[in-house]
DOLUM-599146 format. One record per residue: x, y, z of N, C-alpha, C in turn. Coordinates in nm, 2 decimals, padded with zeros to 4 digits. Layout:
BEGIN
{atom {X Y Z} {X Y Z} {X Y Z}}
...
% end
This chain:
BEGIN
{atom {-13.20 -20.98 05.85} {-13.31 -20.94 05.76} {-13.26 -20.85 05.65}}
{atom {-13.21 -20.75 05.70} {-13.11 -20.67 05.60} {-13.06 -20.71 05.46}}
{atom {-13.00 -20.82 05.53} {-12.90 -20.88 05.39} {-12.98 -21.00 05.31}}
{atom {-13.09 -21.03 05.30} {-13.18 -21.04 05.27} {-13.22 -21.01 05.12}}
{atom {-13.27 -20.86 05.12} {-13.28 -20.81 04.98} {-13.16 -20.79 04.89}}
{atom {-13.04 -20.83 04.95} {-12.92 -20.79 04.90} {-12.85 -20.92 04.85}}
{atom {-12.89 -20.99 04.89} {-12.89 -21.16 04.82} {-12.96 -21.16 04.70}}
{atom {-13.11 -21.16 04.76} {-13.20 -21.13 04.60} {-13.18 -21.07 04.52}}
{atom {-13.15 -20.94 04.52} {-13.11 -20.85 04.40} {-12.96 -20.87 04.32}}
{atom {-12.89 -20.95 04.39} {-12.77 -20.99 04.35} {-12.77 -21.10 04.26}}
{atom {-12.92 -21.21 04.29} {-12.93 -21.32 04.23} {-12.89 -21.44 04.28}}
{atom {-12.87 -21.41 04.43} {-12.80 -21.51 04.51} {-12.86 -21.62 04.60}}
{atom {-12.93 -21.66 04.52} {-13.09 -21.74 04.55} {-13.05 -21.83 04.66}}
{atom {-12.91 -21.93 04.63} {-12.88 -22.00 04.77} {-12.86 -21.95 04.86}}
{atom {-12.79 -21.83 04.88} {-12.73 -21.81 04.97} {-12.85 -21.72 05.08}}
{atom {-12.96 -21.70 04.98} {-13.05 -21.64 05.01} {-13.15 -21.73 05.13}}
{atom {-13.18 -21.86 05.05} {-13.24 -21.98 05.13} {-13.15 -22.04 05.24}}
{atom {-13.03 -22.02 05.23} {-12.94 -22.08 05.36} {-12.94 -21.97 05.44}}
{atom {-12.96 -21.82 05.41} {-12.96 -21.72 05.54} {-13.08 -21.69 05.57}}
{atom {-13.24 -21.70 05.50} {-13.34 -21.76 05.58} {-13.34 -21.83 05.66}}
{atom {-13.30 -21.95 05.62} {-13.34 -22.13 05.71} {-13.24 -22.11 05.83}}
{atom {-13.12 -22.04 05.83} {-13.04 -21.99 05.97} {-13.14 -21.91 06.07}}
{atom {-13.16 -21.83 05.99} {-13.23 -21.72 06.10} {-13.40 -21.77 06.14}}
{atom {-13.48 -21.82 06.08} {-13.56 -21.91 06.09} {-13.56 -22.02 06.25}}
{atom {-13.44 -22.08 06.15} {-13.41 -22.17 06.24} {-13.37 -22.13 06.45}}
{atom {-13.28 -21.98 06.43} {-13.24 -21.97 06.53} {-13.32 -21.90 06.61}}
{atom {-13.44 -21.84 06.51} {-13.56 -21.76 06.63} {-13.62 -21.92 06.69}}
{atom {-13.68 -22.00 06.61} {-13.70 -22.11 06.63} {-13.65 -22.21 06.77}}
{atom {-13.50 -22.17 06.78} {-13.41 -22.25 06.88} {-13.41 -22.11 07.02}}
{atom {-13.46 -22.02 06.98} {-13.37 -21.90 07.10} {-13.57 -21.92 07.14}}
{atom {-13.68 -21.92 07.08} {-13.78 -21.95 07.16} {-13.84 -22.07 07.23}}
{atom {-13.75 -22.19 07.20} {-13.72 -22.32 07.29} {-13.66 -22.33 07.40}}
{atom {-13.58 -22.25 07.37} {-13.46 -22.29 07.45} {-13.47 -22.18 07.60}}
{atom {-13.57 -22.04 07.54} {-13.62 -21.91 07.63} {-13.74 -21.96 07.72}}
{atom {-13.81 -22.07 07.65} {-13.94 -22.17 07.77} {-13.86 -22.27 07.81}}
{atom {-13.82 -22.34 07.78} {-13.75 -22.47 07.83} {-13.65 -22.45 07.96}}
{atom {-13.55 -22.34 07.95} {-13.48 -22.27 08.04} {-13.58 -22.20 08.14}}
{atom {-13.69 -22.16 08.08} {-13.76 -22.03 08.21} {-13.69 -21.89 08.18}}
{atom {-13.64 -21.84 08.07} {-13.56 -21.73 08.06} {-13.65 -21.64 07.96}}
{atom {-13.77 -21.65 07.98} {-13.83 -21.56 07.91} {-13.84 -21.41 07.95}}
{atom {-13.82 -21.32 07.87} {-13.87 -21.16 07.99} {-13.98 -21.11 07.88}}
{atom {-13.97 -20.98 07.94} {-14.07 -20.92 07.90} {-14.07 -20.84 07.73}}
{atom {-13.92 -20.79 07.71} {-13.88 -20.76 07.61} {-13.85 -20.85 07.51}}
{atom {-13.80 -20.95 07.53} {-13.83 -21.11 07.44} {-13.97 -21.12 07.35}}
{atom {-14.06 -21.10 07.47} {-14.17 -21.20 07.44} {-14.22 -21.04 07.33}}
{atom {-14.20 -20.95 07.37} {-14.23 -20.81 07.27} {-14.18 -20.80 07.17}}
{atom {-14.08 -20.81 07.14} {-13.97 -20.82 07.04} {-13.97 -20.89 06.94}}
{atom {-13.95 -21.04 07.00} {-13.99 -21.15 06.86} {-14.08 -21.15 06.80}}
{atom {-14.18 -21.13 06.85} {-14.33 -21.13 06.74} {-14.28 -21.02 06.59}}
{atom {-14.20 -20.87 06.65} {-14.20 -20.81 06.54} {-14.12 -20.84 06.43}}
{atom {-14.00 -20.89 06.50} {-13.87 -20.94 06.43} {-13.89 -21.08 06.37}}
{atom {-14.01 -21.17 06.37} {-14.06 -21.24 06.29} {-14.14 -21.16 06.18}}
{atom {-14.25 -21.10 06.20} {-14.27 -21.01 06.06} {-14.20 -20.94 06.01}}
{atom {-14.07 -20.86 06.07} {-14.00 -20.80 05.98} {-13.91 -20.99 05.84}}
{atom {-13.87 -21.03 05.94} {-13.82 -21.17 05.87} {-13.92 -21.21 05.80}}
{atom {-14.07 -21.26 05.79} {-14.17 -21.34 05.76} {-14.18 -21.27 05.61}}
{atom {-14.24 -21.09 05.66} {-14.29 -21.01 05.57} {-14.21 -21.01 05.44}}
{atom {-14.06 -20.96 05.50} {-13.96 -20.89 05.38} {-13.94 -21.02 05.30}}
{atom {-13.87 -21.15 05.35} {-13.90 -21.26 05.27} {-14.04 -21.28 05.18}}
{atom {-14.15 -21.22 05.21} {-14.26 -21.28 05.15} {-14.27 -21.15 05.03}}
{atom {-14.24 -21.04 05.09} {-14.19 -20.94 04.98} {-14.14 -20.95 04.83}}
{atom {-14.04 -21.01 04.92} {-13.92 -21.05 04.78} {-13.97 -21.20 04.67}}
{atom {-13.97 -21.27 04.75} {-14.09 -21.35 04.64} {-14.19 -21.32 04.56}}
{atom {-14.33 -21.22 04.65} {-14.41 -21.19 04.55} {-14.32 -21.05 04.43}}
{atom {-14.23 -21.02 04.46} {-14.16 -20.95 04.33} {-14.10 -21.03 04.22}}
{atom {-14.03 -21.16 04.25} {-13.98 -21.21 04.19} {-14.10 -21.32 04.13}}
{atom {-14.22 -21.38 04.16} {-14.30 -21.43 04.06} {-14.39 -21.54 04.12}}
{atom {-14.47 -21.46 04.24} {-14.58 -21.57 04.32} {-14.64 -21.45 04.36}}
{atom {-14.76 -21.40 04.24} {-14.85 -21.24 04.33} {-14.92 -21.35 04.47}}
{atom {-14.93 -21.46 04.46} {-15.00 -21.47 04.56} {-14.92 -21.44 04.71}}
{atom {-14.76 -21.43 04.72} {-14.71 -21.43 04.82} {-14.75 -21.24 04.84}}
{atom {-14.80 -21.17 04.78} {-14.84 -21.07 04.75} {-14.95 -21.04 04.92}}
{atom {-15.03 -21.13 04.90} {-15.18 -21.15 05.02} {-15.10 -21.15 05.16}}
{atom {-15.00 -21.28 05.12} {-14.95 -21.33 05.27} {-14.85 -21.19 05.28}}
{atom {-14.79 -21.13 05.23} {-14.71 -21.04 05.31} {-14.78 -20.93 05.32}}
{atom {-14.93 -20.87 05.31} {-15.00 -20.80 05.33} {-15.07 -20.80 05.48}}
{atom {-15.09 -20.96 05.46} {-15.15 -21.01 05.62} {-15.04 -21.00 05.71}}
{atom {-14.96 -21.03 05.68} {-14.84 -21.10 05.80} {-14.76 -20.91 05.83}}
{atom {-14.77 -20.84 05.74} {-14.74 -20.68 05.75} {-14.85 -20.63 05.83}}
{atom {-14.99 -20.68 05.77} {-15.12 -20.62 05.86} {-15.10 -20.65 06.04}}
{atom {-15.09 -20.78 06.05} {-15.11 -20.84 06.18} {-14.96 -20.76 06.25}}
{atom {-14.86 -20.78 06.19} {-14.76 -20.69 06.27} {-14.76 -20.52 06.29}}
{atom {-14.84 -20.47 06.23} {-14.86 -20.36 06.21} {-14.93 -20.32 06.33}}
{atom {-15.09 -20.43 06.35} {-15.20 -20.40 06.43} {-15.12 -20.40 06.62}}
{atom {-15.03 -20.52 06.59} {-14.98 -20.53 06.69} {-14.89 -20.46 06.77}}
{atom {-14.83 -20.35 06.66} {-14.73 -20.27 06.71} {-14.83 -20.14 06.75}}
{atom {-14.93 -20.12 06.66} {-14.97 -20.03 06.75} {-15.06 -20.06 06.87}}
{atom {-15.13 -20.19 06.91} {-15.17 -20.20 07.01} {-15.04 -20.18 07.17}}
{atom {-14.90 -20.20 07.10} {-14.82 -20.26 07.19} {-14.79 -20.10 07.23}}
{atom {-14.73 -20.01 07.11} {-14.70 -19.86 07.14} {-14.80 -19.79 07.23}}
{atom {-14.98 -19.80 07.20} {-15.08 -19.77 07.29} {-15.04 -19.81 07.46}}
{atom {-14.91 -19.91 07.47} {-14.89 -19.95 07.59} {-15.00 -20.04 07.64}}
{atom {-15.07 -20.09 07.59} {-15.20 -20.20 07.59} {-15.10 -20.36 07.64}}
{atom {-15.20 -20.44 07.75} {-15.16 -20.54 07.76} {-15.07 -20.66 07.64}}
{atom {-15.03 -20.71 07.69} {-14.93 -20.81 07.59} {-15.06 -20.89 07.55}}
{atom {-15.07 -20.91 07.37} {-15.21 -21.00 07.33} {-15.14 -21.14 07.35}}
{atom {-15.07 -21.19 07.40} {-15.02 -21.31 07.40} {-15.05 -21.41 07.26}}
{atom {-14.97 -21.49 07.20} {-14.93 -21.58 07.12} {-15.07 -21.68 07.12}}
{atom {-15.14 -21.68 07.01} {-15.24 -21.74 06.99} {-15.17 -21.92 06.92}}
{atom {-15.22 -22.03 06.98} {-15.22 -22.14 06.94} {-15.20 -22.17 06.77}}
{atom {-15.31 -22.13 06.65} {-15.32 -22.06 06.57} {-15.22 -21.98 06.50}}
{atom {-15.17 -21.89 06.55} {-15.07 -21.83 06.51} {-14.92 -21.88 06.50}}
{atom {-14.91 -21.98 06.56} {-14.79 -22.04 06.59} {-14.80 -22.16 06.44}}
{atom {-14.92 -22.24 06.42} {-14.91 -22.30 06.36} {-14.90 -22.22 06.16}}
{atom {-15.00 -22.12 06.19} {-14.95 -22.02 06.09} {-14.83 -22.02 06.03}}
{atom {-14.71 -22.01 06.14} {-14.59 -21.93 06.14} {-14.54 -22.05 06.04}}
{atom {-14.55 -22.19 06.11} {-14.47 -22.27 06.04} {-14.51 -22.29 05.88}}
{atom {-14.63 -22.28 05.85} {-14.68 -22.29 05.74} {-14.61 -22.21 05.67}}
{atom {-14.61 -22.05 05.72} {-14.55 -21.91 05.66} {-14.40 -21.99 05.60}}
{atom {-14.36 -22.07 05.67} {-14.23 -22.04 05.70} {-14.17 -22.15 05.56}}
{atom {-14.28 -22.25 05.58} {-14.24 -22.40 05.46} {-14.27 -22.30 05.35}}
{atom {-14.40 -22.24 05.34} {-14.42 -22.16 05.21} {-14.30 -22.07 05.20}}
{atom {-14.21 -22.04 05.29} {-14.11 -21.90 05.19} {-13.99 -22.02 05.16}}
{atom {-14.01 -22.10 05.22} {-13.86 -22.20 05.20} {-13.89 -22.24 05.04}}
{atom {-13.98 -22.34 05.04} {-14.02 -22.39 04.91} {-14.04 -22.28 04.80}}
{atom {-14.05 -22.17 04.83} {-14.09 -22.04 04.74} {-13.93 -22.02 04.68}}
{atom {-13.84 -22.05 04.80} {-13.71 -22.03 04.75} {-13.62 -22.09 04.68}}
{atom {-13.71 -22.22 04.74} {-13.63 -22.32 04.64} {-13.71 -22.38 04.48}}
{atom {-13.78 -22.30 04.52} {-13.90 -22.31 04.38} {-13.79 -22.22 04.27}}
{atom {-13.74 -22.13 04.31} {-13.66 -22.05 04.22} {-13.54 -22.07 04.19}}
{atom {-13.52 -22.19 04.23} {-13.36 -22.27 04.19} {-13.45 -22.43 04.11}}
{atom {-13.54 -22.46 04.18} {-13.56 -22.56 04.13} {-13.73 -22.55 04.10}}
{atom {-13.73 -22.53 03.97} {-13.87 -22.48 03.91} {-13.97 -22.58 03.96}}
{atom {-13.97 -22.73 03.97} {-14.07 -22.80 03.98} {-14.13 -22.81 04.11}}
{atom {-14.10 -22.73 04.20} {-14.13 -22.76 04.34} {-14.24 -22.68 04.39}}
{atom {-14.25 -22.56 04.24} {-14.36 -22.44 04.22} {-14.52 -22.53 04.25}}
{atom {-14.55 -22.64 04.18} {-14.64 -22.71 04.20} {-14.70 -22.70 04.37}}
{atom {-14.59 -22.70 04.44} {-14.65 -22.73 04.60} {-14.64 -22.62 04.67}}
{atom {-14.59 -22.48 04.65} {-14.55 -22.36 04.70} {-14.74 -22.29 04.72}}
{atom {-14.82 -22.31 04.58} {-14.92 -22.23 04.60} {-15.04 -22.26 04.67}}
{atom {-15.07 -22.43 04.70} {-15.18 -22.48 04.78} {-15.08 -22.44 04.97}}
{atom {-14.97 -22.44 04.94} {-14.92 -22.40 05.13} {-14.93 -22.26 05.17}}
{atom {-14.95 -22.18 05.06} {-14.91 -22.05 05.08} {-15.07 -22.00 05.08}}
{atom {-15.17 -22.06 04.99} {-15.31 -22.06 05.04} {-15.35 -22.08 05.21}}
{atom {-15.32 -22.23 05.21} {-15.34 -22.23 05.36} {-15.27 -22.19 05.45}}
{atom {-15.16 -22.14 05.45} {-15.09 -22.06 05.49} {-15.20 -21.86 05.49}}
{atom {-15.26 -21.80 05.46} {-15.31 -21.75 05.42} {-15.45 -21.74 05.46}}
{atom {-15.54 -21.85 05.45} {-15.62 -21.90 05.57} {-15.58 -21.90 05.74}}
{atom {-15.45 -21.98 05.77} {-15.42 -21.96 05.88} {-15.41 -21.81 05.93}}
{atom {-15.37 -21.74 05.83} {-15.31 -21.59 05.92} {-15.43 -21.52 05.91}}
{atom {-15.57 -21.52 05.84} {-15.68 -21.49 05.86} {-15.75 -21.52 05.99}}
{atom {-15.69 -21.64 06.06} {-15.80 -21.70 06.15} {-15.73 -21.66 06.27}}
{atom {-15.58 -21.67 06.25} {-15.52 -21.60 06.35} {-15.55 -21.46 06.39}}
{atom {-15.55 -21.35 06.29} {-15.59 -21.20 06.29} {-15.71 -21.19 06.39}}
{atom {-15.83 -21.31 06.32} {-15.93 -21.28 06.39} {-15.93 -21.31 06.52}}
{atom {-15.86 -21.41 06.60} {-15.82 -21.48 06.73} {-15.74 -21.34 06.82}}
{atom {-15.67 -21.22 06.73} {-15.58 -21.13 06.80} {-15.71 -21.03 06.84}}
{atom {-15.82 -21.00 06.73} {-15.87 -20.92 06.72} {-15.99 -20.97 06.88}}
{atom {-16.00 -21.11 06.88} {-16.10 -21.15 06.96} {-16.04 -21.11 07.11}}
{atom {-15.94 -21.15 07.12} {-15.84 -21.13 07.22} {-15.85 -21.00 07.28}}
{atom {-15.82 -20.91 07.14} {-15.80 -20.76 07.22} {-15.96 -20.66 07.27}}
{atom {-16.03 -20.79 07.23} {-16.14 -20.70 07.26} {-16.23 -20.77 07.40}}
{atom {-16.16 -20.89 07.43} {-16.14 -20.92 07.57} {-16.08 -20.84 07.67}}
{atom {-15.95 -20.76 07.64} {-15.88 -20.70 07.71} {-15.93 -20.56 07.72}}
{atom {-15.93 -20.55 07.66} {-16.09 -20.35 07.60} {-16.21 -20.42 07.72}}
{atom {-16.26 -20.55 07.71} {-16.41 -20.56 07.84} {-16.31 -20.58 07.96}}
{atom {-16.23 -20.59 08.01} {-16.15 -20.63 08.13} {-16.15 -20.49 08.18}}
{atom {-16.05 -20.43 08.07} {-15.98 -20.30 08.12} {-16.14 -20.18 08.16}}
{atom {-16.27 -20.20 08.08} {-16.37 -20.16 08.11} {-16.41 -20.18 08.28}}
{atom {-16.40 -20.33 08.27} {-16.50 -20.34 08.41} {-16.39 -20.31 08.53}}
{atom {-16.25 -20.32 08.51} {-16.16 -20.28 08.59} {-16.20 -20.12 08.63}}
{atom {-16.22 -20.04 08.51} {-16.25 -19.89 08.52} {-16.37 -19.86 08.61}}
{atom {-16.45 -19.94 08.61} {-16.61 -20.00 08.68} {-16.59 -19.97 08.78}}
{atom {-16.53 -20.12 08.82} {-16.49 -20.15 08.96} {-16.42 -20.06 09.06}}
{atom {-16.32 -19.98 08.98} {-16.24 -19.83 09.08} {-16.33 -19.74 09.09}}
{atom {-16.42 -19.72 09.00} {-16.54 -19.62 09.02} {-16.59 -19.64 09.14}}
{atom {-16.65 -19.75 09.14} {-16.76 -19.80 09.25} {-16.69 -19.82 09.37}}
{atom {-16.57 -19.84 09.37} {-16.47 -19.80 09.48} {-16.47 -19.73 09.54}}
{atom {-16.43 -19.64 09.45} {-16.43 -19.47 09.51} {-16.54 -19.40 09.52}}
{atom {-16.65 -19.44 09.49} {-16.80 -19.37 09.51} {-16.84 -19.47 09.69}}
{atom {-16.78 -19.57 09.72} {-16.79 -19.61 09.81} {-16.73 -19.56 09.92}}
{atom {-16.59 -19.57 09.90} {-16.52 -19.47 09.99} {-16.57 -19.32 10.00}}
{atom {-16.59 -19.24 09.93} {-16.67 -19.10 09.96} {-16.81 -19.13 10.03}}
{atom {-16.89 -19.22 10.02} {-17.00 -19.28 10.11} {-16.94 -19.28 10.26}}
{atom {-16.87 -19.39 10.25} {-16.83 -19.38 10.39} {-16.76 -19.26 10.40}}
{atom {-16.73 -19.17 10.38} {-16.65 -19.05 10.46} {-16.76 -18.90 10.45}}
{atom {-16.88 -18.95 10.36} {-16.95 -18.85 10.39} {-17.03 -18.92 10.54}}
{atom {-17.03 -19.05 10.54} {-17.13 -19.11 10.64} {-17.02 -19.06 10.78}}
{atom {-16.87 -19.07 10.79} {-16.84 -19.03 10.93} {-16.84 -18.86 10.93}}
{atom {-16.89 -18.77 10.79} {-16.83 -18.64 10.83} {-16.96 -18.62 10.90}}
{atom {-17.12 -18.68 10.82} {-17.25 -18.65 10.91} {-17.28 -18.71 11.05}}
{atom {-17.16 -18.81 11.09} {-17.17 -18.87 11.22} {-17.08 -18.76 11.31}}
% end
């Protein structure tokens, strides 16, 4: 992700689109290959989410500087959503698990920064960059709200869980007031 801005400001537009579509590609293959195998853990499934928005964002970054304000929205959402997530994750809050939605997002995210990059080597391709990066844009709206719906599932869980120990333990002191008066 690093070397990234360091392409762009150099002017190194290919080498820029070939070290995306690698790294892209290899989160791509390391999360196939992490279900397909069964080798998923716990720090995996934590990790990638961010190291996709740091990838997703800073790429969307550098585009909206170089001359698509609209990529401007998407790296606001895709910084928002990673943002919300890190701090639900730092709170130590259950894992919001990978929304259906979100996945399809990603790919969208992902054709909009390719064609964004190759829009800047090859001008005419600009035509198709702005209707994907709209819906691309939509997606991460519908997704946000799917994370938000999610976490507020986990907020009524973790509630009735708090309930349920209550009423636990107000039962347990019942019975032990009931054998201290026996």
């Amino acid at each position: 992700v690093a070397v990234l801005p360091l392409l762009f400001f150099a002017g190194n537009f290919l080498a820029l689109l070939i070290t995306f579509c690698v790294a892209a590609s290899t989160d791509l293959i390391d999360g196939f290959l992490a279900r397909v195998l069964n080798a998923e853990s716990d720090f995996g499934k934590k990790a990638d989410p961010f190291c996709d928005k740091f990838l997703g964002g800073g790429a969307l970054l550098l585009l909206s500087i170089f001359n698509f304000p609209i990529f401007v929205t998407a790296c606001a959402l895709e910084l928002g959503i990673g943002g919300y997530n890190l701090f639900h994750y730092l709170k130590g809050k259950k894992d919001l698990f990978a929304v259906p939605v979100g996945k399809l997002k990603t790919v969208a995210l992902s054709v909009s920064i390719i064609l964004g990059m190759i829009s800047i080597l090859v001008p005419a391709v600009t035509f198709a960059v702005i209707p994907l990066i709209a819906v691309s844009n939509i997606l991460q709206i519908i997704s946000f709200a799917k994370y938000i719906e999610r976490i507020k599932e986990l907020k009524n869980l973790d509630i009735q869980s708090a309930q349920d120990e209550i009423i636990e333990v107000n039962e347990s002191i019942e019975e032990k007031d009931e054998i201290l008066e026996n």
